[in-house]
C-alpha positions as CSV (number, residue, x, y, z in Angstrom):
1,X,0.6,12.9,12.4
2,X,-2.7,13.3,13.0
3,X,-4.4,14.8,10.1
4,X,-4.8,13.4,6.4
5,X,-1.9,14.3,3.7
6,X,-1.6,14.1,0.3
7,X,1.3,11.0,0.1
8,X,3.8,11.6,-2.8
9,X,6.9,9.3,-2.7
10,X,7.3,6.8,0.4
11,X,10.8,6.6,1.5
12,X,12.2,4.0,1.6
13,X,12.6,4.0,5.3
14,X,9.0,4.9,5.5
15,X,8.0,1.6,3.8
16,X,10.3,-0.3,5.9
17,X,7.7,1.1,9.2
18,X,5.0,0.3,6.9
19,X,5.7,-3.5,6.5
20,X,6.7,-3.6,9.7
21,X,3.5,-2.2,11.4
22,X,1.4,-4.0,8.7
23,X,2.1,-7.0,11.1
24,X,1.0,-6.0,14.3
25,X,-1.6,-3.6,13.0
26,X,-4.5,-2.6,9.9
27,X,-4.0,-0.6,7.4
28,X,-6.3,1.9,8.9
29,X,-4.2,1.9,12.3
30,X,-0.9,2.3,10.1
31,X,-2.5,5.2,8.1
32,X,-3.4,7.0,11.3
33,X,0.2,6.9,12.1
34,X,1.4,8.1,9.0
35,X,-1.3,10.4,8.1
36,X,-2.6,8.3,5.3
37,X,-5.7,6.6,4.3
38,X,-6.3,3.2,4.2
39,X,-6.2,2.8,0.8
40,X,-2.9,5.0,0.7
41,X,-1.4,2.0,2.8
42,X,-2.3,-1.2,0.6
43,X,-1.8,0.8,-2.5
44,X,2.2,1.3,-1.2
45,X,2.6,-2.4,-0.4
46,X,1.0,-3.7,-3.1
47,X,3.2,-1.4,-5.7
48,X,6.3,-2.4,-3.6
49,X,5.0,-5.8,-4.3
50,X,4.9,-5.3,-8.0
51,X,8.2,-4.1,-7.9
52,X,9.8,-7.0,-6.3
53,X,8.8,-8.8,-9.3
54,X,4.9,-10.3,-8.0
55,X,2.9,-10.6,-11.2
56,X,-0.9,-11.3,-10.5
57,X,-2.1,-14.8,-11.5
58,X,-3.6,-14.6,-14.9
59,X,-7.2,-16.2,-13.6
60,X,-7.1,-13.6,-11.8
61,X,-10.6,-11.7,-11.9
62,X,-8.9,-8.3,-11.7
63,X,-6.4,-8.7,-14.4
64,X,-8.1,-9.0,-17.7
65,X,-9.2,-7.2,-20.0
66,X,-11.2,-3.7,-19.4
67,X,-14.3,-3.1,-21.0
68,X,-14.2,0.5,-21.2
């Protein structure tokens, strides 16, 4: 896959590869493969994350409030 998709849905099998290459390789490398951006990449695992039941320590600087 060489050029840059729109991602809907990962598979599950397709975040299974992810994890796995995540490893061995950067997110940038693993997006190449999968036709994804960097971003694409951490923004899967870390929802997978979320969904495993990680919550975000509350001193966290990114999980207060917003000041919009």
């Amino acid at each position: 896959m060489d050029e840059m998709r729109p991602r809907g849905k990962w598979s599950d099998s397709e975040l299974n590869q992810v994890k796995f290459l995540k490893d061995y390789k950067s997110a940038s490398e693993v997006g190449k493969i999968f036709g994804a951006t960097k971003n694409a990449i951490i923004g899967a695992l870390y929802r997978d994350k979320v969904k495993n039941g990680y919550v975000p320590p509350e001193d966290s600087k990114y999980t207060g409030p917003k000041n919009l």
